[in-house]
C-alpha positions as CSV (number, residue, x, y, z in Angstrom):
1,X,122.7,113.5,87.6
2,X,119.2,112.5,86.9
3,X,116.6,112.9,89.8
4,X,112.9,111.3,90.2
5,X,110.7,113.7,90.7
6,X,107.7,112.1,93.4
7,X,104.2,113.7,92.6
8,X,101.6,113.3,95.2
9,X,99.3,110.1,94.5
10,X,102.0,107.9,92.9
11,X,102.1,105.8,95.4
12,X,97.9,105.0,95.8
13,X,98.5,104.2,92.0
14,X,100.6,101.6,92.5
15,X,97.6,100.4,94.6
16,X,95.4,100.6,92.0
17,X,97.7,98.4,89.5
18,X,98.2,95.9,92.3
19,X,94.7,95.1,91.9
20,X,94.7,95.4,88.1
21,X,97.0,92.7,87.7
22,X,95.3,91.0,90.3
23,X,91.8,90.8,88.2
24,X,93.9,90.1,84.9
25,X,95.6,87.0,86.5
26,X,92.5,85.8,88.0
27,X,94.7,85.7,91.3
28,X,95.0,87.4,94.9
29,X,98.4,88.6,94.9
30,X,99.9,89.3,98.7
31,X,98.7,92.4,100.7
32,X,100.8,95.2,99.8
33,X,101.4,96.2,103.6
34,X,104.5,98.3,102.7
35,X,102.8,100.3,100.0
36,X,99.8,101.0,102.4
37,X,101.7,102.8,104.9
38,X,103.9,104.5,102.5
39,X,100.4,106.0,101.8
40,X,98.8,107.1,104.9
41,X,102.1,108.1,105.4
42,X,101.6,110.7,102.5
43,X,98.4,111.0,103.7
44,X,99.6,112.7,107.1
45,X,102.4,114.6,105.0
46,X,99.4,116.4,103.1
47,X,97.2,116.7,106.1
48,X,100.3,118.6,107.7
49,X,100.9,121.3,104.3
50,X,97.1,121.8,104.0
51,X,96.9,122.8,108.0
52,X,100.1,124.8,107.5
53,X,98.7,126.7,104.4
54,X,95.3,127.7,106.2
55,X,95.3,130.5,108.4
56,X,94.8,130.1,111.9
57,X,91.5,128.9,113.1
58,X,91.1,131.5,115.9
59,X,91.9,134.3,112.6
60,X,89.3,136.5,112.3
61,X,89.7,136.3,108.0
62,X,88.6,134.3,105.4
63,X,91.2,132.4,103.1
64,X,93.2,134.4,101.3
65,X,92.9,133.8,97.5
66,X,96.6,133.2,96.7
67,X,96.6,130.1,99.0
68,X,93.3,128.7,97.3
69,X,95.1,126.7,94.4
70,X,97.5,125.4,97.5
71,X,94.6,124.2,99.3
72,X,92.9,123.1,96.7
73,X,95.9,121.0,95.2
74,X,96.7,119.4,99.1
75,X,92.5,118.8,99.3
76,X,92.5,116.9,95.9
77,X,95.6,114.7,96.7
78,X,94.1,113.5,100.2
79,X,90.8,112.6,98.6
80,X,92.5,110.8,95.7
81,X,94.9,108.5,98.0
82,X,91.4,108.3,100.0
83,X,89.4,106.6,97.4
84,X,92.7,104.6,96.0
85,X,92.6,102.8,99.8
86,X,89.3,102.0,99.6
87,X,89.1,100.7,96.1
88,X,92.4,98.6,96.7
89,X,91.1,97.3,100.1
90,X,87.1,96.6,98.6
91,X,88.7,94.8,95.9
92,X,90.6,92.7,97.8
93,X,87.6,91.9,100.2
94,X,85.4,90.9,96.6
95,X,88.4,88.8,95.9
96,X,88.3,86.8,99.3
97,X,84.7,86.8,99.2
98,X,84.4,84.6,95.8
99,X,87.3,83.0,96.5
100,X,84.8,81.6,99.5
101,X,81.6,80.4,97.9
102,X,84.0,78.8,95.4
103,X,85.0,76.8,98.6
104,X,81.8,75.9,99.1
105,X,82.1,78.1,103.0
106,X,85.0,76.0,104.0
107,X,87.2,78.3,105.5
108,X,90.1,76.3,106.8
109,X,90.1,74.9,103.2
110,X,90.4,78.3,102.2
111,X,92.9,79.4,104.3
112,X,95.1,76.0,103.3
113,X,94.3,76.6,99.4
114,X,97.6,77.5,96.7
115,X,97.5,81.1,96.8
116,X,97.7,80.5,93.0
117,X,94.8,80.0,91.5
118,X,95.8,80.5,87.7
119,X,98.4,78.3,86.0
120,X,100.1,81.3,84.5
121,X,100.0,83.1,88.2
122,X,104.0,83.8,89.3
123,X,104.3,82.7,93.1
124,X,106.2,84.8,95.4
125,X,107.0,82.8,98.1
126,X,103.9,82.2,99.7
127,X,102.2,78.9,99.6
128,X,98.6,79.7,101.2
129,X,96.2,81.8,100.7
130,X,96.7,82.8,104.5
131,X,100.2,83.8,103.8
132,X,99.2,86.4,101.3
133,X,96.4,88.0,104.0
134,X,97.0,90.9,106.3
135,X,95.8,89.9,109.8
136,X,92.6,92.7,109.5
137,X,91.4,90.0,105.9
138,X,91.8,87.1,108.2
139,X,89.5,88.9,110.8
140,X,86.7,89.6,108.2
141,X,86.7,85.9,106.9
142,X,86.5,84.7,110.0
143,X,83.4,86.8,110.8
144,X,82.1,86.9,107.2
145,X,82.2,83.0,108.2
146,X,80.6,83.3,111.2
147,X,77.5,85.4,110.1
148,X,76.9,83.0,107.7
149,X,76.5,80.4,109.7
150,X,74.7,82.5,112.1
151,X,72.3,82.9,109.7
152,X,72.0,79.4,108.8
153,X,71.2,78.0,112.1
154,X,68.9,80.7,112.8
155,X,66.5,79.2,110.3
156,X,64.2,77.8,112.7
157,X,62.0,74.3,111.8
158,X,59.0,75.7,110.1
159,X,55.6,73.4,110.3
160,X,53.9,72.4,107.0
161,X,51.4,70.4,105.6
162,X,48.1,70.3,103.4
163,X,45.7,70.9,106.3
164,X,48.5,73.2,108.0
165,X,49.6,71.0,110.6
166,X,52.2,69.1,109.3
167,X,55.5,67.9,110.8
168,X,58.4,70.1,111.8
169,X,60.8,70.3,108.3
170,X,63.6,72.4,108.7
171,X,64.4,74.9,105.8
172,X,67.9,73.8,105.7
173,X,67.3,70.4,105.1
174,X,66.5,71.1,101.3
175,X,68.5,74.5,100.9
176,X,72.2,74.6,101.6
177,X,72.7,78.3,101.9
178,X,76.4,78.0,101.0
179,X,75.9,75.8,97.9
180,X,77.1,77.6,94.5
181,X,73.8,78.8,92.2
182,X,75.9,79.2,88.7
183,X,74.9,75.9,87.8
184,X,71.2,74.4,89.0
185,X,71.0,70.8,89.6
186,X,68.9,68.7,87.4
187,X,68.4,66.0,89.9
188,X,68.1,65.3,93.4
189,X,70.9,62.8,93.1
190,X,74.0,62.9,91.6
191,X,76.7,60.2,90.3
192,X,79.9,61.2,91.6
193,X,83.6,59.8,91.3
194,X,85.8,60.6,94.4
195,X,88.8,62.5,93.2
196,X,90.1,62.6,96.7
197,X,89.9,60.5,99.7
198,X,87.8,62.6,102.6
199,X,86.6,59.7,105.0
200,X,83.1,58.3,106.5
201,X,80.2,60.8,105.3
202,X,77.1,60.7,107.3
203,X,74.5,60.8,104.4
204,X,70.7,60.3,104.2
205,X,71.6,56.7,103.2
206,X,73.8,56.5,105.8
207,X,77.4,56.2,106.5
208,X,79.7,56.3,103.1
209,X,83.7,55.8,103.1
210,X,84.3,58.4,100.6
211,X,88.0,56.5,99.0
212,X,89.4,57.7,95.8
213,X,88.4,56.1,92.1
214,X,85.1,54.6,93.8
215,X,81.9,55.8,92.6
216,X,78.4,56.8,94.1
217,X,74.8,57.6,93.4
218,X,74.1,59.9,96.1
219,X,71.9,62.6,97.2
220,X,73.1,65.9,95.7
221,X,72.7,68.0,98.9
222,X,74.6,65.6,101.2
223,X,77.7,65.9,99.0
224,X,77.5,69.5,97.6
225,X,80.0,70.4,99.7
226,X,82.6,68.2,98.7
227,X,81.9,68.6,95.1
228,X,82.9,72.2,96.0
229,X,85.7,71.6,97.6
230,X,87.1,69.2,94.8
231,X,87.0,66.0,96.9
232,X,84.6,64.4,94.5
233,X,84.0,64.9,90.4
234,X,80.5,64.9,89.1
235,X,80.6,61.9,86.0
């Protein structure tokens, strides 16, 4: 009868090729919650055989030499399953954060999005990117999200002008801080094609019913958003 032999730090591999597949799919595949406790499981396991292998702290001796390789095997294996959490955990958090600048910030849009972003991405079972999130992710977007906008609104209106004393202008008039940078805009104004309907949008030409197939010349940073968020197509 064949038997599988367990070796310490199988387990935080598996870790390690969860998030291997995840950059080769170009996907965020669902929080391995099982397979995280399974290892601080192991990680309490090995805790336990490397304070059962020391002598006693009140001993009046140093380590004996036989036990060294014990120790030093137990020693290895927790730091090992340490930096295999980490790296599976800052990965994930790298993941969530590009997955929001591509939405432009938007986190309930986020939150609502396919889980699959790749067309040759498997689904299984989950239909948001919520679903796939452990409830400590949804924490950190939520106040990833919040600094952010923290941040933005503590821009305060800075004077300007030739002499020094011009009017109040407020920096994030011109800058929108969550706008994508891969691609600098040519133009203050853009011509864009709505791809989905998303309403009345208060612009700096006034109010525009956004309905799809209808298209606008509009200022860039009143819409960047929704160009983000796929709501309307740049022509």
């Amino acid at each position: 009868m064949s038997t599988h032999t367990h070796q310490f730090g199988d387990l935080a591999t598996q870790l390690l090729m969860d998030s291997r597949r995840s950059t080769a799919t170009e996907t965020l595949l669902k929080y391995n919650d099982v397979l995280v406790r399974a290892v601080v499981r192991e990680q309490r396991h090995l805790e336990a055989l490397l304070q059962a292998a020391l002598p006693p702290p009140d001993a009046d001796q140093d380590t004996p030499d036989a036990i060294l390789p014990t120790v030093l095997l137990y020693q290895t294996a927790i730091n090992r399953n340490k930096r295999c959490l980490l790296a599976y955990h800052a990965h994930r958090i790298e993941r969530l954060k590009d997955l929001y600048w591509q939405v432009g910030g938007a986190l309930p849009l986020l939150l609502s999005m396919p889980a699959a972003t790749s067309s040759n991405s498997a689904s299984d079972g989950a239909n948001d990117v919520r679903a796939k999130l452990s409830p400590h992710e949804v924490d950190f977007l939520r106040s990833y999200n919040a600094s952010l906008l923290a941040f933005r609104s503590s821009l305060s209106p800075t004077s300007y002008g030739a002499d020094g004393n011009g009017g109040e202008h407020t920096l994030t008039e011109d800058v929108d801080l969550l706008a994508p940078i891969t691609r600098p805009p040519k133009d203050l104004h853009v011509l864009v094609r709505v791809a989905r309907d998303c309403g009345v949008v208060h612009t700096e030409q006034g109010a525009i019913d956004f309905r799809r197939g209808h298209r606008f010349l509009v200022r860039r940073a009143d819409v960047e958003h929704l160009i983000v968020q796929g709501f309307l197509e740049e022509v």
